[in-house]
C-alpha positions in Angstrom: 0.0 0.0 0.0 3.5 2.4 0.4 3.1 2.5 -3.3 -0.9 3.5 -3.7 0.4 6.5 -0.4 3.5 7.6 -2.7 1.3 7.9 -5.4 -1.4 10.1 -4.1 0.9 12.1 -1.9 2.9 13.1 -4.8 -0.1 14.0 -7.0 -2.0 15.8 -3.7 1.7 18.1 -3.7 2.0 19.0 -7.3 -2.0 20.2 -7.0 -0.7 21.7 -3.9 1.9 23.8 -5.7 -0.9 24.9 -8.3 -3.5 26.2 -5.2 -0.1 28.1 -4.3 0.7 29.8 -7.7 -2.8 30.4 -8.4 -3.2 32.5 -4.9 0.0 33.9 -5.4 -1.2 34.6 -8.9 2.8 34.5 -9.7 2.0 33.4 -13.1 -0.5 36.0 -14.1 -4.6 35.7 -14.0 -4.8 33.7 -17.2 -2.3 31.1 -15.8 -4.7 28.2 -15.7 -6.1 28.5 -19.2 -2.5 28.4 -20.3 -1.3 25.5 -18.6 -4.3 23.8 -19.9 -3.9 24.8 -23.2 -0.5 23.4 -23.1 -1.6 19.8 -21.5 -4.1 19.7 -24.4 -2.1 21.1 -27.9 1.3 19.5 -26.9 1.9 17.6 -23.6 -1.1 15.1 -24.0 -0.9 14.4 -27.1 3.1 13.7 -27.2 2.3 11.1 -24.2 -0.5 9.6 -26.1 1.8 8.9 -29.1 4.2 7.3 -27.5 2.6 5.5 -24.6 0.1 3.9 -27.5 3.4 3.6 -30.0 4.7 0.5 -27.4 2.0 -0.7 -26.5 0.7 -4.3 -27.6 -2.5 -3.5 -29.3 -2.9 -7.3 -28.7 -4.0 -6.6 -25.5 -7.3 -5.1 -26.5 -8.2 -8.9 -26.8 -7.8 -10.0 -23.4 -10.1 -11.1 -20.8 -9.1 -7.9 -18.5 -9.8 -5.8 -22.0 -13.3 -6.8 -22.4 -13.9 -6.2 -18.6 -12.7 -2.2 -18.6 -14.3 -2.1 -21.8 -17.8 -3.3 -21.2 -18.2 -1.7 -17.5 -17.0 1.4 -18.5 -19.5 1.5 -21.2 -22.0 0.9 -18.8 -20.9 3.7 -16.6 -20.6 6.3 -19.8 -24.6 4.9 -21.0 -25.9 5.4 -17.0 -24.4 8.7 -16.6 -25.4 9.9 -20.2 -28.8 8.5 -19.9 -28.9 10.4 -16.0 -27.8 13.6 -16.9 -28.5 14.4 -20.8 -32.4 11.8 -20.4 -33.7 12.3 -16.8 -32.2 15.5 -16.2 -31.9 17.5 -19.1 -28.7 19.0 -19.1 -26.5 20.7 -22.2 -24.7 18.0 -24.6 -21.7 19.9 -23.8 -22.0 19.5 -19.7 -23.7 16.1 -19.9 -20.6 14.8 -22.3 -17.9 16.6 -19.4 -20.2 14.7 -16.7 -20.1 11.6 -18.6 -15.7 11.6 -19.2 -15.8 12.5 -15.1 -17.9 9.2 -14.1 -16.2 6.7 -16.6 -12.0 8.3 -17.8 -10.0 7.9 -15.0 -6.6 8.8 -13.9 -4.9 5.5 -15.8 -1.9 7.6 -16.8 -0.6 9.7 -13.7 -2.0 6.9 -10.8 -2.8 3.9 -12.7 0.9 3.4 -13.3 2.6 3.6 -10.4 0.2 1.7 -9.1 0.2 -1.1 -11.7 4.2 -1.6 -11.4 4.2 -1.1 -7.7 0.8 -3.0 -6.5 0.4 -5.4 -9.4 4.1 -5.7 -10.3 3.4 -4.8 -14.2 2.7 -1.7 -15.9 1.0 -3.9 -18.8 -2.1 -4.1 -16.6 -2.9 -0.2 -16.9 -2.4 -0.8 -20.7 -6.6 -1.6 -21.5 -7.5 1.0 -19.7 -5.2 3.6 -21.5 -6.2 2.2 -24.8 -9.9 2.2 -24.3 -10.2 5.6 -22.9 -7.6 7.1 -25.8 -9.1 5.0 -29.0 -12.5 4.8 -27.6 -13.8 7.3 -25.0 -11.6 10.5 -26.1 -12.3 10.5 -30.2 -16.2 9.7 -28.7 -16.4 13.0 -26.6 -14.5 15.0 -28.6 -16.6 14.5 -31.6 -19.8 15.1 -29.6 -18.0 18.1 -27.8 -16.6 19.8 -31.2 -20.4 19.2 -32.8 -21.5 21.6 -30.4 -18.9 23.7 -30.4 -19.7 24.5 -33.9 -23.1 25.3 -33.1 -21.8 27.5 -30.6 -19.5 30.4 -32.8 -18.2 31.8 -29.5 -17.2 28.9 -27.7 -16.3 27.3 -31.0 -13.7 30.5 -30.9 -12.4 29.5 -27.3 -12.1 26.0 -28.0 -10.4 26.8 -31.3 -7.8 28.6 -29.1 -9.0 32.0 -30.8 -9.0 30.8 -35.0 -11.7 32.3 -36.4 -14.6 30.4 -37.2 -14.5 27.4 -39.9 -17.2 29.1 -42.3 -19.9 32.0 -41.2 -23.0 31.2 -39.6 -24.9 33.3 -42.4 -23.8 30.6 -45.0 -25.8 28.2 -43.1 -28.6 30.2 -43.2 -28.8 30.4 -46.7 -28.1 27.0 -47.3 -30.8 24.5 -48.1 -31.5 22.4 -45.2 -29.2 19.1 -46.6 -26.1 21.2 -48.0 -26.0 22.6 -44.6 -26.1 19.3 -42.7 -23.5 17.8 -44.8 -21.2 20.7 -44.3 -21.7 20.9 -40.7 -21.2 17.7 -40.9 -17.8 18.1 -42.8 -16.5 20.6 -40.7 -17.0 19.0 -37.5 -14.9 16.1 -39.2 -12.5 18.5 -40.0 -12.4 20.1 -36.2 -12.4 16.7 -34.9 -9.3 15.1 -36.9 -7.3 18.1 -36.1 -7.8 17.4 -32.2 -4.6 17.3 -30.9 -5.8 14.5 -28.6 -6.8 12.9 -31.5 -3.9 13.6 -33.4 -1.8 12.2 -31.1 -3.3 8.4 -30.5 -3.8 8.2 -33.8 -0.1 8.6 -34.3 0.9 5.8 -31.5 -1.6 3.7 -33.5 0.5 4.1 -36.6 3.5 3.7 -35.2 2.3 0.6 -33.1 1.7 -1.1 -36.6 4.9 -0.5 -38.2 6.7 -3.5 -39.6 9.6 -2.1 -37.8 10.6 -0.2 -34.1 10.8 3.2 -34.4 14.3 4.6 -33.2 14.3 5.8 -29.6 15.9 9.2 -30.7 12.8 9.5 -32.9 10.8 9.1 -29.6 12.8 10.9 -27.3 11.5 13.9 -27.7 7.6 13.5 -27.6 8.5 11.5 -24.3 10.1 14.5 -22.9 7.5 16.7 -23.5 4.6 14.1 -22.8 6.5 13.9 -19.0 4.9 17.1 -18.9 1.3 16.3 -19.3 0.6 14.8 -16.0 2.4 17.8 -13.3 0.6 20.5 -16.1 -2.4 18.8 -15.0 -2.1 18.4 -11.8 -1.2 22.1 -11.3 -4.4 23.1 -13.4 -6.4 21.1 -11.1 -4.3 22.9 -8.0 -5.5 26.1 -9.7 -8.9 25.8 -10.3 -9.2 24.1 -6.8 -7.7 27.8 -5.8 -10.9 29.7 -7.4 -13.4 27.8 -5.5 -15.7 30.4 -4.0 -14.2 33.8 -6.1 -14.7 35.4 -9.5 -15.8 33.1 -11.8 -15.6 29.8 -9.9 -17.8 30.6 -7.8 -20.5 28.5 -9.3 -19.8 24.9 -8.0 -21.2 21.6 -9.2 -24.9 20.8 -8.7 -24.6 18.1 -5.3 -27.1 15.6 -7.3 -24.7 15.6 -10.6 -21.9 15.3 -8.5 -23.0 12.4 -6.3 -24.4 10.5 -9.6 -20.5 10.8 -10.9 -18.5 10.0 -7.8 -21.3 7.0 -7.0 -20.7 5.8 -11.1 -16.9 6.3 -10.5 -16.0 5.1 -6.9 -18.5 2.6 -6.0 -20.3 1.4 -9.5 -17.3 1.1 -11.5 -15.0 -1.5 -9.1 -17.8 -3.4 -8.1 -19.4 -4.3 -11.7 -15.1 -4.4 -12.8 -14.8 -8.0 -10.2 -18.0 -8.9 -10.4 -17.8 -9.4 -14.3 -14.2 -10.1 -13.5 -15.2 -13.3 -11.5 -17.9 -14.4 -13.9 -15.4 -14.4 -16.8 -12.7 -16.6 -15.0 -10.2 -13.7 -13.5 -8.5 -14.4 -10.3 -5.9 -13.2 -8.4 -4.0 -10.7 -9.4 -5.6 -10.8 -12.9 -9.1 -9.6 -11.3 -7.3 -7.9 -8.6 -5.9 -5.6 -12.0 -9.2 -4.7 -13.1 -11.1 -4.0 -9.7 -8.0 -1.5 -9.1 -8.0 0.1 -13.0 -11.9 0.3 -12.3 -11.0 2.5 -9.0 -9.1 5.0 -10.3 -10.4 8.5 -9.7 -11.1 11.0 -12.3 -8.4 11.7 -14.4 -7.4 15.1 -14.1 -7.2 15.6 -17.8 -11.2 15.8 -17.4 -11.1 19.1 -16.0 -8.3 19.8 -18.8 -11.0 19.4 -21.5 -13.2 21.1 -19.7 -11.4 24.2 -19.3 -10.6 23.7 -22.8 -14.0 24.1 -24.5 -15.4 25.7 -21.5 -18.0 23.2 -20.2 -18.8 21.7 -17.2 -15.9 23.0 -15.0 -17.3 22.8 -11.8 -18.1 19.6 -12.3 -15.0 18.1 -13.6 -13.1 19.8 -11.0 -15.0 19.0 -8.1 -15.3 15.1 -9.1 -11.6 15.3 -9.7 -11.1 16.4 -6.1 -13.4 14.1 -4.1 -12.7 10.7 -6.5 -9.2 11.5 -5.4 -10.0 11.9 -2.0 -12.1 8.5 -2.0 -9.4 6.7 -3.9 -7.2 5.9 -1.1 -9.8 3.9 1.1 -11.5 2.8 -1.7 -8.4 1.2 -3.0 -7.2 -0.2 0.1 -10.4 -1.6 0.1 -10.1 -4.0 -2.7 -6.8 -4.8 -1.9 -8.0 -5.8 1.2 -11.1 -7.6 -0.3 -9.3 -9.3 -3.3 -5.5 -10.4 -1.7 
């Protein structure tokens, strides 16, 4: 469990360091939009390329694969069905809500704890490909559809480009033409993702006849290093805003209580219990009652920020999932050793 403590602790002081520079506002008032911007055009996307470039894309077949797979998809069709069905909230904040009940922190926590807990960072290799070939294109499809039907967030999220085409050329358009060319364009806004851009590339490279040249790598895995402390400072920094300026609007309890239920509680429990029924034991089912724990992935709140949608929410499940994640794992370890 030293390993599951180090791991937290070192995430709860990078955050820490954020709340610091945010109230110190030593790196100006537009600090956190910044860093964000950074996680999301170049640090994210350089990790994603060459975490997915290794990887075994073999291991999308396993019995541990289908278990992330299918219980996160039940988490991402509950929370959708709660919050965009019973509820009625935007696309844009429902889609937000949605990534911060089911995409969790497989990257900066699932890691460590994979080598250090499980003894192999392969286990946390599923979840990292589901969430970055399946969950991320997903959302930001649905997220850059509506930021095309919204020009001025369209103009945030495009990180100030103007506008694809003008809204009075859809106007004018018969009803098809314009659907098609919507339709185009948010093709277009979606394959220029960096997110995108960048798991597509590991995909790529994962399928070469041949290794790629670790000095070809290097690079992107210097700057992906960056993703995760960017991250965690952006969450430090928005945690910093709670209750002045903008930030003062926090996350409704009831949408926040559906996400942290879906990923504390839901999510590990359906992870064994399919885990059991398909024949996983030991540390095999141990791996995917963990992976299923992981809290909210900072990177939530990244993409949030990003095309300015649900913030509150992403922020605050980020901070209590975290919270929970300690007993919560301990738990299973407990339950499952």
């Amino acid at each position: 469990m030293g390993a599951v403590l180090a791991a937290l602790g070192t995430m709860a002081a990078i955050a820490v360091v954020g709340w610091l520079l945010a109230r110190s506002r030593a790196l100006g008032p537009h600090a956190e939009q910044v860093l964000a911007r950074a996680v999301f055009v170049i640090a994210a996307p350089s990790l994603l390329a060459v975490t997915i470039a290794r990887a075994d894309l073999a291991l999308l077949l396993s019995r541990q694969a289908l278990v992330i797979a299918a219980t996160t998809l039940v988490v991402v069709a509950v929370a959708a069905a709660v919050l965009r069905g019973l509820w009625k909230r935007p696309v844009g904040e429902a889609t937000i809500g949605t990534l911060a009940a089911s995409y969790v922190n497989a990257g900066n926590l699932g890691i460590p704890i994979a080598v250090y807990l499980l003894g192999d960072a392969v286990a946390v290799v599923p979840t990292l490909l589901f969430q970055l070939l399946v969950l991320a294109p997903v959302a930001f499809t649905i997220l850059d559809a509506q930021a095309e039907r919204d020009p001025v967030r369209e103009h945030a999220a495009s990180g100030g480009q103007e506008p694809v085409a003008d809204a009075a050329d859809d106007v004018a358009a018969p009803a098809r033409g314009r659907g098609l060319g919507r339709a185009r364009r948010v093709l277009a806004r979606t394959l220029r993702n960096p997110i995108i851009i960048g798991a597509l590339t590991g995909v790529v490279l994962s399928v070469l006849p041949w290794d790629v040249p670790d000095v070809v790598l290097e690079p992107f895995r210097l700057i992906g290093a960056a993703a995760a402390p960017l991250a965690l400072l952006t969450f430090g920094m928005s945690v910093a805003g709670l209750g002045r300026g903008a930030d003062r609007d926090r996350s409704r309890p009831r949408e926040l209580a559906l996400v942290v239920v879906l990923r504390s509680v839901v999510h590990p429990l359906l992870a064994i219990l399919l885990g059991r029924a398909l024949g996983l034991e030991g540390v095999e089912l141990l791996a995917v009652g963990t992976m299923a724990a992981l809290p909210t992935a900072q990177n939530v709140l990244v993409y949030a920020v990003q095309y300015d949608r649900g913030r509150a929410l992403a922020r605050d499940a980020g901070l209590v999932t975290t919270l929970l994640a300690l007993p919560v794992l301990l738990g299973i370890a407990a339950l499952l050793s």
